[in-house]
Steps between C-alpha positions, in 0.01 A plus 500: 500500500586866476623607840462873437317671732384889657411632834250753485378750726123610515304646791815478702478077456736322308463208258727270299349487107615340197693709188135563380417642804267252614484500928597136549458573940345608766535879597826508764622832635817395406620282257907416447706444152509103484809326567527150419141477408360608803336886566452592835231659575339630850222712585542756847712781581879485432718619780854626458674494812899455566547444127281225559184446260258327657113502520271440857471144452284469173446238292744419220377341160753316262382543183566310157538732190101384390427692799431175727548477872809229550436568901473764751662546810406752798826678603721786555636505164574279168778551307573446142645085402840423463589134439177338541511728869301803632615667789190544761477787775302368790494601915793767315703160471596372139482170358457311145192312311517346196285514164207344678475723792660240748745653793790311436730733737282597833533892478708567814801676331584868516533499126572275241639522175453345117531078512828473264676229445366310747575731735291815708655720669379531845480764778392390833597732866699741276707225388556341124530155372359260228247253518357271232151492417376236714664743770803299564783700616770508262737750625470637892335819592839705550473757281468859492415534128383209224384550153307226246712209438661545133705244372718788313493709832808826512591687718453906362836614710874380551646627819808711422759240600310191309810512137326288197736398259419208224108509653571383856476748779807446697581668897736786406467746852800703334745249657670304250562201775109469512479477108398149415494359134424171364775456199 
């Protein structure tokens, strides 16, 4: 099928139609872009708060691009799919459903990030570590910083005394005796 799709806005309601501009849903007062198939669509009050987006618990409808509700869910907040995953806000705790609207991950993390490579970052009392998505952890909670996992992950900075010469970063600290090479 043709996957193309609009969200419209009349009388301050939103609605997810086909290129011809046929309404294929209900009337939402807000209705997402799609990602992976799925729009997200809720209808209440949207909060912004702490750079947090959240509504007063409403109720969440996955919809298919026909305009079909997959499920709905009655949270905090639902966040777009990556990986199969969505990212739910509930009790301001986060956690992860899949495609069918089952909680996979309970939410009771501070925040969460994208599934990646088998991999989410995780945030729980101010610390960071990874878990997998049947909430295994996969590296401690140690951390004061973590970002999705990405296979080709860099780093954006070399400290002043990291020297790279024939693509390996080598210790340098401007004292010759602390210069290692591998020839």
């Amino acid at each position: 099928g043709n996957d193309s799709y609009f969200i419209i806005r009349k009388y301050k309601k939103e609605y997810l139609c086909n290129r011809n501009g046929q309404i294929l849903s209900a009337k939402y007062d807000r209705v997402n872009r799609a990602s992976e198939g799925i729009c997200i669509a809720f209808d209440g009050k949207v909060i912004l708060e702490d750079d947090k987006v959240y509504t007063n618990d409403g109720t969440f409808y996955a919809l298919t691009l026909d305009g079909k509700v997959k499920f709905k869910i009655n949270c905090q907040y639902l966040f777009p799919y990556s990986n199969g995953l969505a990212t739910v806000m509930m009790n301001d705790k986060y956690g992860k459903i899949n495609t069918e609207g089952e909680i996979i991950i309970q939410p009771k993390y501070d925040k969460l990030e994208a599934y990646e490579n088998g991999l989410i970052a995780a945030c729980k009392d101010c610390q960071w570590g990874y878990i997998d998505c049947n909430d295994n952890v996969i590296v401690d909670f140690q951390y004061e910083v973590a970002d999705s996992f990405d296979e080709c992950s860099y780093s954006t900075s070399i400290d002043d005394d990291t020297y790279i010469k024939d693509g390996l970063a080598e210790a340098f600290n401007d004292d010759p005796s602390n210069y290692w090479n591998i020839d």
